[in-house]
Each structure stands twice: as structure tokens, then as C-alpha cells.
C-alpha positions in Angstrom: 0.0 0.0 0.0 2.6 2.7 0.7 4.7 1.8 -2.4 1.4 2.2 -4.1 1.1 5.8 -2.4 4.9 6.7 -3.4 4.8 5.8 -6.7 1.1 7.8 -7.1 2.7 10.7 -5.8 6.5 10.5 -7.5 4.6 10.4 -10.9 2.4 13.9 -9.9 5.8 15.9 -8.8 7.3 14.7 -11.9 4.3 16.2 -14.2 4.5 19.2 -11.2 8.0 20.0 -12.3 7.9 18.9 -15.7 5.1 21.3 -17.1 5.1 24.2 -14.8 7.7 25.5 -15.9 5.9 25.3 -19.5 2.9 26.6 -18.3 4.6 29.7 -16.6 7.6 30.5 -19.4 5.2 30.8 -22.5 5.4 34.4 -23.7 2.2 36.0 -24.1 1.4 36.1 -28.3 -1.6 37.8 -29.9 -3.7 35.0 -30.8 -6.1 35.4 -34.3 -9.6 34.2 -34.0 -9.2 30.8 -35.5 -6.6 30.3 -32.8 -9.0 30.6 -30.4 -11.1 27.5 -31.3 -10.2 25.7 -34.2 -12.9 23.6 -36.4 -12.0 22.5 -39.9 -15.6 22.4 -41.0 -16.0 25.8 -40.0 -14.2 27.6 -42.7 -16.9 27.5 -45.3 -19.7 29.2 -42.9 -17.2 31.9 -41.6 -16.1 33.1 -45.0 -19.5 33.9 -45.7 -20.2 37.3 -44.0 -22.2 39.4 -46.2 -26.1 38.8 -46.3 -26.0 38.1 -50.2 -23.9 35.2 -49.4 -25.0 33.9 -45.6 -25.6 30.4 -44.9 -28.3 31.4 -42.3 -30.1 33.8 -44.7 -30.0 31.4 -47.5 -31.9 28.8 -45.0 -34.6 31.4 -44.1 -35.3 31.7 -48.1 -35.1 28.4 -48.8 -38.8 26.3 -48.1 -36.8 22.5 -48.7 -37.0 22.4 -44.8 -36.8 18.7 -44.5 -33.5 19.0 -46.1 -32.2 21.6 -44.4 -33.4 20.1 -40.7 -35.3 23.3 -39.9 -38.1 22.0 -37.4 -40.1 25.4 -36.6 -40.6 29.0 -38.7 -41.8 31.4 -36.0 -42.7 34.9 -36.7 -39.3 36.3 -36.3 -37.2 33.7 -36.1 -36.6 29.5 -37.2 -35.4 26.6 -34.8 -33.0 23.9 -36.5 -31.0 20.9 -36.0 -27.2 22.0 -36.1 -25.3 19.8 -39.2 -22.8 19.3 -37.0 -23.8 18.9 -33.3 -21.7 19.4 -30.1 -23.5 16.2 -28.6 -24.0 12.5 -30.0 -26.6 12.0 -27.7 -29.1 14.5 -26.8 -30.1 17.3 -29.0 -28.3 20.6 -30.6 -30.9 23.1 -31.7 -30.1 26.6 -33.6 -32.7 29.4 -32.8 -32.1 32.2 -35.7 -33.7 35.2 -36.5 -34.9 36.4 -40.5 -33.3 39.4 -39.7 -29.3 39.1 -40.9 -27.4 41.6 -37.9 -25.0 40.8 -35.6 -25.9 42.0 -32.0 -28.9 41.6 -29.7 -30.2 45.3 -29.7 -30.7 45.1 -34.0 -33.7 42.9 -33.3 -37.0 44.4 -32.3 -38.4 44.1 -28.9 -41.1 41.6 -30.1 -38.3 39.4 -31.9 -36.6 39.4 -28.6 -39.9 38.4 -26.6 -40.4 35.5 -29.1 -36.7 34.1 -28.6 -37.0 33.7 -25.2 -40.2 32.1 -25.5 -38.7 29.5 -27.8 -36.0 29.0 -25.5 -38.3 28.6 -22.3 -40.7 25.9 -24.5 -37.4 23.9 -25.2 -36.1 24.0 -21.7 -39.4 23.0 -20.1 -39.9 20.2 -23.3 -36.5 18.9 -22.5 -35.5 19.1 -18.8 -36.6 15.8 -17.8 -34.1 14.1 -20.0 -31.5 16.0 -19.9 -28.5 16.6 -17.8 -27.9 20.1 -18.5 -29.3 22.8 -21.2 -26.4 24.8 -22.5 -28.1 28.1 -23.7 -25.6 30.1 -25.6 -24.4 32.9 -27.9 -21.4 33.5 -29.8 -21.9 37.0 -30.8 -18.8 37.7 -32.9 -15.6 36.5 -34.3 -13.7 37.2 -31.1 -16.4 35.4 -29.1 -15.4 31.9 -31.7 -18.5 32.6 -33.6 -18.6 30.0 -37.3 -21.0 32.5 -38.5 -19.8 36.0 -36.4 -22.3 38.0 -38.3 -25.7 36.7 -37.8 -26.8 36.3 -34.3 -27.8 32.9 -33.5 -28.8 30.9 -30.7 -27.0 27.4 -29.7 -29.4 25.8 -27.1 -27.5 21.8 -26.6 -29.7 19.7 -23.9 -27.1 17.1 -23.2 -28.3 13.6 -22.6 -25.3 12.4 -21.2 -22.4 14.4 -18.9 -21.2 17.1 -20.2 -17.8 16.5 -21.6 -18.1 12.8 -22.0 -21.2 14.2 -24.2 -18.9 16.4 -26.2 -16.1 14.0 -26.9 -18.4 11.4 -28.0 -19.8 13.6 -30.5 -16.2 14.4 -32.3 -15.6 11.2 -33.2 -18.5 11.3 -36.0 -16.9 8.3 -38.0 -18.4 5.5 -35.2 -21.2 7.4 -34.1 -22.5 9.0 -37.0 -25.7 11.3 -36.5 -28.2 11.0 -38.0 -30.5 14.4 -37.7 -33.1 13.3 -40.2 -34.3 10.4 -37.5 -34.2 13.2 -34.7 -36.1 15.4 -37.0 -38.7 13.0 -37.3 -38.8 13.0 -33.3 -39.0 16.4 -32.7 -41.2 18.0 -35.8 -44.7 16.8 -33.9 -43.6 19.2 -30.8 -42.3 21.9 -32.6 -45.7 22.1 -34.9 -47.5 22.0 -31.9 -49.4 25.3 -30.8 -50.0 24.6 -27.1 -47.9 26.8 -24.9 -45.3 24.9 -22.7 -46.6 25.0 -18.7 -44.1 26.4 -16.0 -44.0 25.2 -12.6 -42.8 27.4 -9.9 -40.3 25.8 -8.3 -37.5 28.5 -6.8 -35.7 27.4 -3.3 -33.8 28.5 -1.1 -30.5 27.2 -0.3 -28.2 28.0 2.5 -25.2 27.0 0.7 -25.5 28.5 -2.1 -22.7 31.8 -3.4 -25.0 33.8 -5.0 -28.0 33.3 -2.6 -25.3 34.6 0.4 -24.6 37.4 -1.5 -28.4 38.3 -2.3 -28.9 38.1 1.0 -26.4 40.8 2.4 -26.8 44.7 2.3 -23.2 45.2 0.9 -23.9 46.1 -3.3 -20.4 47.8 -3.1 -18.2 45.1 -1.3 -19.7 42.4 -3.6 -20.0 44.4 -7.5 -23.5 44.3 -7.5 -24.9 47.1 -10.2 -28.6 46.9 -9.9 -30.9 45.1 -7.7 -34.2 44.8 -9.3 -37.7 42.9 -8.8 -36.7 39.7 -9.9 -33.0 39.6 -10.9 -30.1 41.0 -9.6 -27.1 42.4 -12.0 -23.7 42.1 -10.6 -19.9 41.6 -11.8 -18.7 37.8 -11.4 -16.3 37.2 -8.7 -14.6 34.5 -10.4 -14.6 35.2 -13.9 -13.5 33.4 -17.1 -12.6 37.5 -18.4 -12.2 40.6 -16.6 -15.6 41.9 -16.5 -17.5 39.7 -16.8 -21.0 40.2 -15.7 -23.4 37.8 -14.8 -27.3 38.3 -14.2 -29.1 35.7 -11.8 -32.6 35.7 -10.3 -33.2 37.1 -6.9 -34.8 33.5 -6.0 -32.7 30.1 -6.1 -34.0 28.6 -9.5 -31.4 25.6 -11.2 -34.0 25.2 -14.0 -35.1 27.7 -16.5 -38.4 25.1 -16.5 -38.7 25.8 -13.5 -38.8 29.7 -13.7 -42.1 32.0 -13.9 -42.8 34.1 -17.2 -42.1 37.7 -14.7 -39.0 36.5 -13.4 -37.5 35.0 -17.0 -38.8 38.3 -18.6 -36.9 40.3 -16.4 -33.8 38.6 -16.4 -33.7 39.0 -20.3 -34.5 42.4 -20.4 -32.1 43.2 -18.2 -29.2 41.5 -20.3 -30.8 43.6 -23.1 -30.1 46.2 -21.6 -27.0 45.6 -20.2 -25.9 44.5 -23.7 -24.6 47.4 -25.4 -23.3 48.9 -21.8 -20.7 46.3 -21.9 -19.9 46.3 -25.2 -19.0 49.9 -24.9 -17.5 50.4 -21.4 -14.7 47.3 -21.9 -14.2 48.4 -25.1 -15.1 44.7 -26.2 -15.4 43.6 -30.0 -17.4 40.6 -29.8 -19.4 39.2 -26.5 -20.7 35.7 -25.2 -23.2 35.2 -23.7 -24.3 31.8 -22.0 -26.7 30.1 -19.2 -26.8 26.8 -18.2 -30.2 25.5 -17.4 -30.1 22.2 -15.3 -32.0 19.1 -16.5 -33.7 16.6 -13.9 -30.7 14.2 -14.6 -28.0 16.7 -13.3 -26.5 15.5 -9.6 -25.2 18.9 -9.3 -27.5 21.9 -9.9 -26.3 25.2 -9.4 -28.1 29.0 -9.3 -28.5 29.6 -12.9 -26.7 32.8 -14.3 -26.9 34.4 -17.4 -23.0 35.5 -17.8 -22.0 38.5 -20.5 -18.4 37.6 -21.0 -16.5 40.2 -23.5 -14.4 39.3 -25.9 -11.5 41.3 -27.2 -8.6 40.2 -30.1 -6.3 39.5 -27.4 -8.2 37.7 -24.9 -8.0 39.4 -21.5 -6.9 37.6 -18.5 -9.0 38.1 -15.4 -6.3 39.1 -12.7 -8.8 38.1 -10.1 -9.2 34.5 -11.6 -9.6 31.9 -8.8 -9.6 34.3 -6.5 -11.5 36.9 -4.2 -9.1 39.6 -5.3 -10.3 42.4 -6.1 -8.4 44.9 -8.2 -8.8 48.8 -8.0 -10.0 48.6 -12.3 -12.6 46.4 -11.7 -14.0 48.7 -8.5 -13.3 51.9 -11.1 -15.2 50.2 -13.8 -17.8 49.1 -11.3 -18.6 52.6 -10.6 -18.6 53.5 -14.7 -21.3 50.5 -15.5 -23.6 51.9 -12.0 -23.9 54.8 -13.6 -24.1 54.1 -17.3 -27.3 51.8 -15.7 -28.7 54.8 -13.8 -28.4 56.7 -16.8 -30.3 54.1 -19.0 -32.7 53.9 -16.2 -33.5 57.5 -15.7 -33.9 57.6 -20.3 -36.5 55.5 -20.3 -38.4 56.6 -17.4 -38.2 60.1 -19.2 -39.2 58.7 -22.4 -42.6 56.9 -20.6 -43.0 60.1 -18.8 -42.9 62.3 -22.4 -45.4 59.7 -24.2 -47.9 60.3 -21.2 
């Protein structure tokens, strides 16, 4: 048993000081888009940029929808199976709007209303098999966008773990997938007119981050920007990118199933809002934005978060990463987004006031 131990713990210190020093010694290169994420298959879709020549608008014209895998036409927008899926088993939809543009705030308030309501159907439709529901946009070339300049939705319920899931699905030559049979599966829902019921289930859980921090009176200490009804907006403590934001629901909800219309209308209008604000306060390019919705299957549900990650050329490393550090920019640009949000705030109350 203890040679066991010593040789378990010999081979980590020789990985230790074999790649640390790699890790630590790399010099910091400015990396091009493709080197971000690299897909082969992606070339074809991101060298089409112009709406004459985009794969997205040339689906909307295009009535062959069996074909093309395209499961629902909506007022604004059309739901399809993605060609080449991030999971082998579960499902990978694409919710894309007629309109060909690039950011959130180019689509009308109704076009926005009817996304999330296709996004709450699915959810609720597919919780109960699922392990998680990655909800997700790449806006922009920067943010590893195929298609940077045609907003589009990636919503992946994932039927399995989530990286066994993934892995599975690249190796397409022994588990080839076949979206025609899951077309079949899924058109009866999809033509279906009957609204998707919500249950209420939010909770309250003493161990839970963001449900501390709700519950304290300190905005400033913890980056919180705006408390509102239903939702909370407030800068991640351990972000992925400095400044990140993340926007989470003043109640303890794990599901988006599980979430009332009020709360999930709030929570989108507010990343709406707080859209553009990013966009221009970090000088970002591009932006992500993501939520993970947990299915019934999942062992380890989590407060659900909308985060708003942006994305520059050079990708900027948070210096309060895995850590509670933090650092006199991120309390200055704190201050510039409260304000930028009070100003927004006190617009359209002025603008409601003038149409009275």
C-alpha cells in the first residue's frame, strides 16, 4: 500500500516540475480568432459574411425544410438541428432570426420576446431528459462565432455528462448522427401550438454563493450594479474575463423550467439592456453570452446565471481568476457600469413620462 502511495505521488511531482515550468515560461502572443477555437468544418460558414452570401439567410429563403433540418418557422425567427452537433446523444438546436445583424439590440423588442419564449418551450420540453441545457451565444468573431455576423442561438440539452457528451460527438466516423431520425422526433412538438406550462419551483439554499450574496446589504463590497424585482445584476467574482457580468434571479432557481414568465422576462430584459453597456464600457469587440439550465438528470444543480463575458482580439486575462481579489479597475469600472445603468434607467423613465 505505501509503495502504491509513493509511486502515485512521484509520478504527480514529476508532471509538477515537468510542465510548470511550461505553463509559466510561455510568452504571451496575440492570438487570431481561428486560434482561439479551431474547427475544420468551420471555414466554409465563416467566409461567408455578407447577407447576399450567408448560410443562415440562405436557409430562411429556402422552403426545402426537411432537407435543411429546420423543425419550426416562427414569426421572427426558425429553430434547426445544427449539421454538425456538439452532442451525440441528446439534441443541438439553432434558434435564428430572418433578420441578418450581428448584436442583440438590432432585433425588435417583439423578436426578442419571441426568442425567449422559444427557449423557455425547449427548456421545459426537455429538462426531464437532460443533464444540463447549454443556452448560448457566440456574438462575434472574437467570441469563436462559425457564422460571427448573424446572431444565432446554440441551445445543446445534453443527454449524457457534459464532456463525455462532447467528446463522444467528435468522433463522428463511429457514431455518425443521423439528424433526419431526430427530425422526425421532434417536428410533432415543434408544430405543436400549445404553450409549454411552468412550474414554480425556486428554493432557497443556505449553501448556495449567490444566494449569500443576495442576501447581504453590501452592493459595493460584492459588485452588485442593480438590484431589481426579480433579478439582480452584478460583476462575477470569479470570472473566465475581466468583466464579466453575470445576471441571476433574486430567487434560487437551477432550471429555466422551473422559472415564472415575470422573473425569466426580467432577467432578459435586463441582459438587453446591459448589452450594449458592456460592449462599450470594456471596449469589447465581440461578446458571449451563455446560461446553463439544469435538467432533472443533473447531480449537481447550481443558481443559474446568465453571464455576458466580453471578448476582445487579445483575450483578456482576469487578474482576479480563482480568487477573491479584487483589483482597483474592476472597482473603477464598477462605478462607470452603476452609472451608465442609472443613466439608462432615468432615459426611459423620461421617455414613458414624455409619451404620457
Amino acid at each position: 500500500m505505501q509503495s502504491s502511495f509513493t509511486k502515485h505521488i512521484t509520478v504527480h511531482l514529476f508532471y509538477f516540475i515537468t510542465l510548470f515550468p511550461l505553463i509559466y515560461t510561455q510568452p504571451l502572443v496575440k492570438t487570431t480568432p481561428n486560434a482561439l477555437c479551431y474547427h475544420p468544418w468551420r471555414e466554409s460558414y465563416a467566409a461567408l459574411s455578407s447577407e447576399e452570401s450567408c448560410i443562415f439567410c440562405s436557409l430562411a429563403r429556402n422552403e426545402n425544410d426537411n432537407d435543411n433540418f429546420i423543425l419550426y418557422r416562427g414569426t421572427y425567427h426558425f429553430v434547426l438541428l445544427n449539421k454538425k452537433p456538439y452532442v451525440n446523444k441528446g439534441f443541438h438546436f439553432l434558434v435564428v432570426p430572418y433578420q441578418h445583424g450581428k448584436h442583440l439590440n438590432n432585433l425588435s423588442p417583439d423578436a426578442l420576446i419571441e426568442m425567449d419564449e422559444i427557449t423557455q418551450k425547449i427548456c421545459v420540453q426537455f429538462s426531464d431528459q437532460s443533464y444540463e441545457i447549454q443556452l448560448n451565444y457566440n456574438i462575434g468573431t472574437y467570441a469563436n462565432a462559425s457564422i460571427p455576423n448573424h446572431l444565432h442561438q446554440h441551445i445543446i440539452c445534453d443527454e449524457n455528462p457534459r464532456y463525455y457528451n462532447i467528446i463522444d460527438a467528435m468522433n463522428t466516423s463511429t457514431n455518425p448522427i443521423d439528424n433526419a431520425i431526430k427530425q422526425q422526433q421532434l417536428t410533432p412538438f415543434f408544430k405543436s401550438s400549445t404553450k409549454s406550462s411552468v412550474s414554480d419551483l425556486k428554493k432557497h439554499d443556505e449553501h448556495c454563493y449567490y444566494c449569500s450574496i443576495l442576501n447581504e446589504n453590501h452592493d459595493e463590497k460584492n459588485l452588485i450594479i442593480h438590484r431589481g424585482k426579480q433579478a439582480t445584476i452584478l460583476f462575477n467574482h470569479y470570472p473566465f474575463c475581466a468583466g464579466e457580468i453575470l445576471i441571476i434571479p433574486n430567487h434560487h432557481y437551477e432550471s429555466k423550467e422551473h422559472m415564472p414568465q415575470d422573473v425569466a422576462q426580467e432577467l432578459w430584459n435586463f441582459v438587453i439592456k446591459m448589452y450594449p453597456i458592456i460592449l462599450s464600457s470594456t471596449n469589447a469587440s465581440d461578446i458571449t453570452l451563455g446560461m446553463i439550465s439544469y435538467g432533472q438528470k443533473s447531480m449537481d444543480k447550481k443558481h443559474i446565471t446568465y453571464h455576458l463575458t466580453p471578448r476582445h482580439s487579445l483575450p483578456a486575462i482576469s487578474p482576479i481568476m480563482h480568487t477573491h481579489y479584487i483589483s482597483n479597475d474592476l472597482t473603477k469600472l464598477h462605478t462607470e457600469l452603476v452609472n451608465e445603468w442609472n443613466k439608462l434607467i432615468q432615459t426611459t423613465e423620461k421617455i414613458q413620462k414624455d409619451r404620457l
